[in-house]
C-alpha positions as CSV (number, residue, x, y, z in Angstrom):
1,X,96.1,41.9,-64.4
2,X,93.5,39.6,-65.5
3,X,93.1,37.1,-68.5
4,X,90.4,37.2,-70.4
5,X,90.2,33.9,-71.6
6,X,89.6,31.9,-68.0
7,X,89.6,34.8,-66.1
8,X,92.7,34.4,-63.3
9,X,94.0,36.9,-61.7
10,X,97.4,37.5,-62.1
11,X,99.9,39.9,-60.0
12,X,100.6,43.2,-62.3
13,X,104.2,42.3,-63.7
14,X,103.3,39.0,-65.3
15,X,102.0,39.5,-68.8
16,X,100.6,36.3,-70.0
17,X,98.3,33.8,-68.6
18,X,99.9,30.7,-67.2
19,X,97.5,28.3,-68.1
20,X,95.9,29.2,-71.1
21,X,99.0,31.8,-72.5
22,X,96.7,34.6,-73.3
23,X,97.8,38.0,-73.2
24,X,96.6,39.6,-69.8
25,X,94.7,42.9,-69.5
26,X,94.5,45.2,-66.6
27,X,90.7,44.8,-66.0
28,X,87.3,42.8,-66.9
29,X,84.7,44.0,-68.8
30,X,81.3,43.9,-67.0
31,X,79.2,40.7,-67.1
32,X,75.8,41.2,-69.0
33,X,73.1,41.3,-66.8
34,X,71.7,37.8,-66.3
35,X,67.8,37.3,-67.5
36,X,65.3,37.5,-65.1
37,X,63.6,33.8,-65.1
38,X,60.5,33.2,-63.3
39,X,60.9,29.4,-62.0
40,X,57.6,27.1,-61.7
41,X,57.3,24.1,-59.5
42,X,56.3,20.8,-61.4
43,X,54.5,18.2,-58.5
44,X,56.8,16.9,-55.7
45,X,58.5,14.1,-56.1
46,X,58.8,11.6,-53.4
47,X,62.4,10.5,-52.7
48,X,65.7,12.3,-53.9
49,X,66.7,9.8,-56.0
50,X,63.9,9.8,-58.5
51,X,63.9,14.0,-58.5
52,X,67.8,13.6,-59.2
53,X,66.6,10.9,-62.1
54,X,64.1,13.4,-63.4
55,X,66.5,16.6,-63.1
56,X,69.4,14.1,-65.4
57,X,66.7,14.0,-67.8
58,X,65.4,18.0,-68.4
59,X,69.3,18.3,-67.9
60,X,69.6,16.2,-71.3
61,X,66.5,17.6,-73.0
62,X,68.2,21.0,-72.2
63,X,65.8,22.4,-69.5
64,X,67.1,24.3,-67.1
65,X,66.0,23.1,-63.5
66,X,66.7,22.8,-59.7
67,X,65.7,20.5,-57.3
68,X,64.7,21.9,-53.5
69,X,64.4,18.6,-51.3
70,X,62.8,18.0,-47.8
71,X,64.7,19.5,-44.5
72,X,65.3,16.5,-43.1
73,X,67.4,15.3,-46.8
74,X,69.4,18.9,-47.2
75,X,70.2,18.9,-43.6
76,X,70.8,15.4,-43.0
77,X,72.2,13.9,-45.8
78,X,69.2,11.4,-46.6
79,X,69.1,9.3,-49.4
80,X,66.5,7.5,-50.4
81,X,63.3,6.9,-52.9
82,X,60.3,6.4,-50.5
83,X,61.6,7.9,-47.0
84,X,58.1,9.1,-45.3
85,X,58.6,13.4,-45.5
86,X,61.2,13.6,-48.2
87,X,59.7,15.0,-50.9
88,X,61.3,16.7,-53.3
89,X,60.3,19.7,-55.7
90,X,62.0,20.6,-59.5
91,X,61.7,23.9,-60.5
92,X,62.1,24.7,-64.0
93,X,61.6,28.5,-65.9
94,X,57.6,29.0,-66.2
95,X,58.4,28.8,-70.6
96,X,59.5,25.5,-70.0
97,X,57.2,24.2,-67.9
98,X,54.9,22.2,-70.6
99,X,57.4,20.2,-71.8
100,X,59.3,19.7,-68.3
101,X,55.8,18.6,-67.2
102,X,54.9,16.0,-69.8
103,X,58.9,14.6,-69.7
104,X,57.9,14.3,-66.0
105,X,54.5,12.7,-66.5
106,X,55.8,10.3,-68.7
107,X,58.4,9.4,-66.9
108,X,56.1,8.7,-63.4
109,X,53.4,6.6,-65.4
């Protein structure tokens, strides 16, 4: 048993949802498909703090967007804004690239 409402998963002789009190059914519809989305790279950014600066920002302007950082930062743990070798790269969808690259622009100038 399943409820649709936050999706739990529920043992088959309870009948409503215990956290939202929905009535449970036996199964899930299928998720849609998710969109294909071919992601861009806007210019590196040096340091992981100022790529998770610019990321809060496309975040707010509603542009979806990851951030890939240096080896030595995902593996290590390494913060910092001007570490020699850590820079970072945002990758937004190639439709909002314009606008993710002048946010980005004006926000390096």
């Amino acid at each position: 048993m399943y409820c649709p409402e936050c999706k739990s998963e529920y043992k088959e002789d309870i009948l409503f949802c215990e956290d939202c009190s929905a009535s449970l059914v036996l199964s899930l519809e299928d998720p849609l498909p998710l969109e294909e989305v071919e992601w861009v790279s806007l210019d590196n950014i040096r340091g992981d703090i100022y790529a998770e600066m610019v990321k809060e920002v496309l975040d707010n302007n509603d542009i979806p967007c990851y951030i890939k950082t240096a080896f030595m930062v995902s593996a290590f743990g390494i913060k910092g804004a001007g570490i020699p070798g850590t820079k970072c790269t945002i990758f937004v969808p190639s439709d909002n690239y314009d606008e993710a690259a002048e946010i980005l622009s004006e926000m390096m100038d």
